[in-house]
N, C-alpha and C positions, 0 to 999 in steps of 0.2 A: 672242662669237667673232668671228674677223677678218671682214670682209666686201668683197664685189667688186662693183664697179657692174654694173646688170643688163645691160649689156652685154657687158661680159667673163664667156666661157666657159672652159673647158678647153679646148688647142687642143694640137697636136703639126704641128709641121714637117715632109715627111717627108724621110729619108734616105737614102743608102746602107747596106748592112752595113759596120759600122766594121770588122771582124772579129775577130779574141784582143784580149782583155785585156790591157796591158803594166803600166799606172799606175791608182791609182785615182783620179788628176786628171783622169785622159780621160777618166771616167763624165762628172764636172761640167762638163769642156767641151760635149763632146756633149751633155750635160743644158741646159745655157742656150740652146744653140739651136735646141732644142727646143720650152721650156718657154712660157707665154706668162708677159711680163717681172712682171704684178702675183704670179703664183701661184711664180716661182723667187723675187722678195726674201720672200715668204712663206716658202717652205723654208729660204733663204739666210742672213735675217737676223737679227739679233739685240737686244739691248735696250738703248738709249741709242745711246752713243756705240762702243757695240759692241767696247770692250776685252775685259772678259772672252770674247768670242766668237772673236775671233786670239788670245788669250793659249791656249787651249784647243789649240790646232795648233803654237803657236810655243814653248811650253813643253817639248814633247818635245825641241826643239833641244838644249835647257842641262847633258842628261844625258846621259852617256855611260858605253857598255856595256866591262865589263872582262873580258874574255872568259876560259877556262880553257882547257887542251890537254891533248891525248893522252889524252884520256877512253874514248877508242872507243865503244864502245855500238853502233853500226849505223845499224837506221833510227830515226828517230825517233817517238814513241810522244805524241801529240798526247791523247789521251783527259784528261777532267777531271771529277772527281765535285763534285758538286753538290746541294745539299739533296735525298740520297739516292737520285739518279739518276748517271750516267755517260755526258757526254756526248763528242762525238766532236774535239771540242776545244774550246777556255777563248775562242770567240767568241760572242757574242749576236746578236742584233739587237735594237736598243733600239725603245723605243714610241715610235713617229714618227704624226703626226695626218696624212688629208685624201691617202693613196695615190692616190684617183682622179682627184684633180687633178695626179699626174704621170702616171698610165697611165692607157688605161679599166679595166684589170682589178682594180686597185687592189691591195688587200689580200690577193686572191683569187692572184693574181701572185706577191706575194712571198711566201704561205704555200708555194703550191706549188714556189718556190726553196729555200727555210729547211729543209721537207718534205725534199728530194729530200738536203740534205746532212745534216739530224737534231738538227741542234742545237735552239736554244731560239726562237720569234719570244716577243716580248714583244708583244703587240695592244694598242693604243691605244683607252681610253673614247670618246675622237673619231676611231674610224677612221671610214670612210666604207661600212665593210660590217659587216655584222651581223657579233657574234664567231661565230655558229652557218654563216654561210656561209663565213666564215677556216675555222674547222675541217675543214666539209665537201671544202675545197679541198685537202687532205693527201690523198692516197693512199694506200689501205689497204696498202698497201706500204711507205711511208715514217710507219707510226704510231709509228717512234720519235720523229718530231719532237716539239718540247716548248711546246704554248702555254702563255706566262704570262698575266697579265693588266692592265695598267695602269688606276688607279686615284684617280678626282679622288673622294674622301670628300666625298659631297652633305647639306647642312645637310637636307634631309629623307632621316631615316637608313630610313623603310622602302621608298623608292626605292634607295636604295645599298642595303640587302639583297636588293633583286628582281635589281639587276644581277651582286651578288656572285650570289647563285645564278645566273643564266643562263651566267656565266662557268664556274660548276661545273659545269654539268649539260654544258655546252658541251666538256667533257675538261680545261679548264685546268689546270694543276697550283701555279699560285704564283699570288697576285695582289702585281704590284708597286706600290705604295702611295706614291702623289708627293708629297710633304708641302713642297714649296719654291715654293711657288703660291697662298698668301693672297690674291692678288690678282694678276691680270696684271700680266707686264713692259711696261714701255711699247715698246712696240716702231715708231721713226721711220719705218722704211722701210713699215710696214701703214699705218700714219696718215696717212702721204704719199701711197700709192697709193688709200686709201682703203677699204681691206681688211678689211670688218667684219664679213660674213656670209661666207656660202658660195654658189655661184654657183646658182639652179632646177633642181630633180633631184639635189641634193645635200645630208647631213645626214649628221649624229653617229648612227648608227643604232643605239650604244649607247644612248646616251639617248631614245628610245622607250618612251612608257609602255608595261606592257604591257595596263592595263583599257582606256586611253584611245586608245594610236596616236600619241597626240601624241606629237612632236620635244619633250624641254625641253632647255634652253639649260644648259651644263655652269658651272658656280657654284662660284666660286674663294671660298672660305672661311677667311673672318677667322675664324674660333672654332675653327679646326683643333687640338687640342692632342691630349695625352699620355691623355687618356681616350676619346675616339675611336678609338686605337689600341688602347685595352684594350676598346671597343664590337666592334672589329672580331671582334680574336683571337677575341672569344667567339661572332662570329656565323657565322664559317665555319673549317674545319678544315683547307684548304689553306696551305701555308706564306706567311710574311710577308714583304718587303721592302722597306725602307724606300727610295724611291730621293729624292734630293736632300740628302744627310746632307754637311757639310765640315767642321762643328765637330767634334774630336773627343768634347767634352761630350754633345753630341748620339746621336754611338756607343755610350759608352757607358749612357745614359740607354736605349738604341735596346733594348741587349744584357739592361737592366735592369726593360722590358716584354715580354722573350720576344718580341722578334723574329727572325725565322730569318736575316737576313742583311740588310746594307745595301749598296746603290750609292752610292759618291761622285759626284755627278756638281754642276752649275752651271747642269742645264736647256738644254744645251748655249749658254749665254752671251741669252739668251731670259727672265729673269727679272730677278735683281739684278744691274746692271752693275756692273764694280769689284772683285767677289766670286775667289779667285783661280782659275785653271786647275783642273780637276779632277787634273792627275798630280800637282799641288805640293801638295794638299789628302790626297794618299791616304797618304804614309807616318804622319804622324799618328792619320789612325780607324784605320789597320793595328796599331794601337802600344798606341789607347785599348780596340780592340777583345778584344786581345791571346791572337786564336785562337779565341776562343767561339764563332763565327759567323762567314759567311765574307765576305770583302770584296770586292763587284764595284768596276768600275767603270767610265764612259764621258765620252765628253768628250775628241776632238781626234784617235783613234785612225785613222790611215789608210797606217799600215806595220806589218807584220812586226813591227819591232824596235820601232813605238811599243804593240805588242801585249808582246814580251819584256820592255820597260821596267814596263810595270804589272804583271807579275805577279813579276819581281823583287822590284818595290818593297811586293809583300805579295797584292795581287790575286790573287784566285780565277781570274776571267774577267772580259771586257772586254766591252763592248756598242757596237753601232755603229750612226750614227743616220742623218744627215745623206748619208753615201754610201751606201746603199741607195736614198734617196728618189732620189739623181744615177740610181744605175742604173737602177733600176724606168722612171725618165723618160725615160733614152738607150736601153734596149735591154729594157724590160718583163721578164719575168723571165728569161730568158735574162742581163740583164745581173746580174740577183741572185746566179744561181749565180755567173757568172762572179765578183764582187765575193767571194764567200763562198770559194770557189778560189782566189784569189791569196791574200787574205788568211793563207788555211793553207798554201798554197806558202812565201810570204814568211817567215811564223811557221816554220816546219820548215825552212829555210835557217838565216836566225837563230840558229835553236835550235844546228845542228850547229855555225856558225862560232863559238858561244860556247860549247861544249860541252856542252851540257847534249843528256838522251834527250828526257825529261820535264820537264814543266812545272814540277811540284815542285824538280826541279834548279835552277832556278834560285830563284838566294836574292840576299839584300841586299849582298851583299859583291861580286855583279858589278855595280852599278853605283853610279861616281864619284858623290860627293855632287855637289848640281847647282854648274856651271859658272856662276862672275857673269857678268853682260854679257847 
């Protein structure tokens, strides 16, 4: 895992109250000057030369939304079902590693934002809080929110079954399954700063034995294949997701081991460099998928309409990784909600200026094939 010289801590600037929401660029401003410089290119950066990481945000440019009129409908009607639940609309929050190094609260923070609006948090194998105190941090008031559970498959598989269970027993309902990680991306900007641990008083506190106590070190796996996936299915009964799927080949292979559903995604630009944008990648497994299962996706989403653009182009729901970590950083969970509010503000404008009530309304015919240049 990355590591920081024992000198660098977690640290926070402090500020004024920035006050509303307007952009979700002003989390990441506010966020850098916050952040201390090795732990923001840790959130920040990406792997090589970090194309596929801007192609990810600059790819929503190319497309463009062909709007419908005189639909009426009202208000708009945001709800989206989901491996048999309904949530309160087609946003995630993707599994993002290492909260407490933007907030103290860490995880703790942003469940109880995620909580208060009901949608899904997806928890990270390397979050920095146990999954049992993410959970405990929802409000018996907001138990409709929805833990997933993110998942690096360990070459010792009855380690990975003690995790899958604690994730169960913990309420989870999906464990999402990362398969685009054979081995770390290189990533310049860690190497540079020298970012290879985690700073004293801080660990993966998934990975925690449970006989021993020991911290082990999360283990990117060369031998990851297609029977691991069918190890899985059979070891736990919560549904499956495949997250890092681009090939459509893949999809369908995905659909052809009963898995309940896959994410497009690129590792948000953090793995293979080169690889393309996650929205250029999704009308294809939308295509190979052809309805069996549902198709997330995440990667670059930080408007409204780059939320309308994906579920046009076939998407279930979208996940969002990268501006949570901003907010959590600029305004701890206060800035989560706020980040999870505009979002569906944005989305629900969108919706009505393209006509659509629901999310289903929109289909492939509102938007222009993409734009060269």
């Amino acid at each position: 895992m990355p590591s920081v010289p024992a000198q660098v801590t977690p640290s926070r600037t402090a500020m004024a109250d920035p006050g509303p929401l307007h952009r979700l660029d002003d989390l990441e401003a506010e966020a850098r000057l916050r952040l201390d410089p090795v732990h923001r290119d840790f959130f920040a950066g990406g792997a090589g030369d970090e194309r596929t990481l801007r192609a990810n945000e600059t790819a929503f440019d190319a497309y463009r939304i062909l709007p419908r009129v005189l639909r009426g409908g009202g208000e708009r009607d945001l709800r989206t079902e989901l491996l048999g639940e309904t949530l309160p609309m087609p946003v995630l929050v993707s599994p993002t590693a290492f909260h407490r190094l933007a907030h103290p609260e860490g995880e703790v923070a942003t469940a109880r934002a995620v909580g208060a609006v009901g949608t899904v948090l997806v928890v990270s194998m390397a979050s920095t809080t146990p999954i049992e105190a993410v959970a405990e941090a929802i409000e018996p008031s907001d138990r409709s929110a929805r833990l997933w559970f993110q998942l690096y498959p360990q070459p010792d598989l009855g380690f990975t079954a003690s995790v899958v269970s604690r994730a169960e027993a913990a309420g989870c309902r999906a464990l999402v399954v990362t398969v685009d990680s054979p081995v770390f991306g290189r990533r310049d900007r860690d190497l540079r700063n020298g970012f290879l641990d985690l700073p004293p008083g801080y660990c993966c506190e998934n990975m925690r034995d449970p006989e021993t106590g020991r911290v082990r070190d999360i283990v990117m796996d060369a031998t990851l294949d297609w029977a691991r996936i069918e190890w899985l299915r059979a070891t736990t009964r919560l549904p499956i997701v495949l997250k890092g799927i681009l090939h459509p080949a893949d999809a369908r292979l995905a659909v052809a081991h009963g898995v309940d559903a896959v994410l497009v995604s690129n590792h948000g630009g953090r793995q293979l460099d080169g690889v393309p944008a996650s929205i250029d990648a999704l009308p294809a497994v939308v295509a190979a998928v052809g309805g069996r299962i549902p198709v997330l996706l995440d990667g670059g989403i930080r408007r409204g309409t780059d939320i309308l653009t994906a579920l046009a182009l076939g998407a279930v729901a979208v996940g969002v990784g990268r501006p949570v970590l901003w907010a959590l950083a600029a305004r701890g969970e206060r800035g989560v909600s706020q980040l999870l509010d505009l979002l569906r503000a944005e989305l629900a404008r969108a919706m009505t200026l393209a006509g659509a009530v629901r999310p289903a309304d929109l289909t492939r015919e509102m938007i222009l094939d993409r734009v060269p240049g």
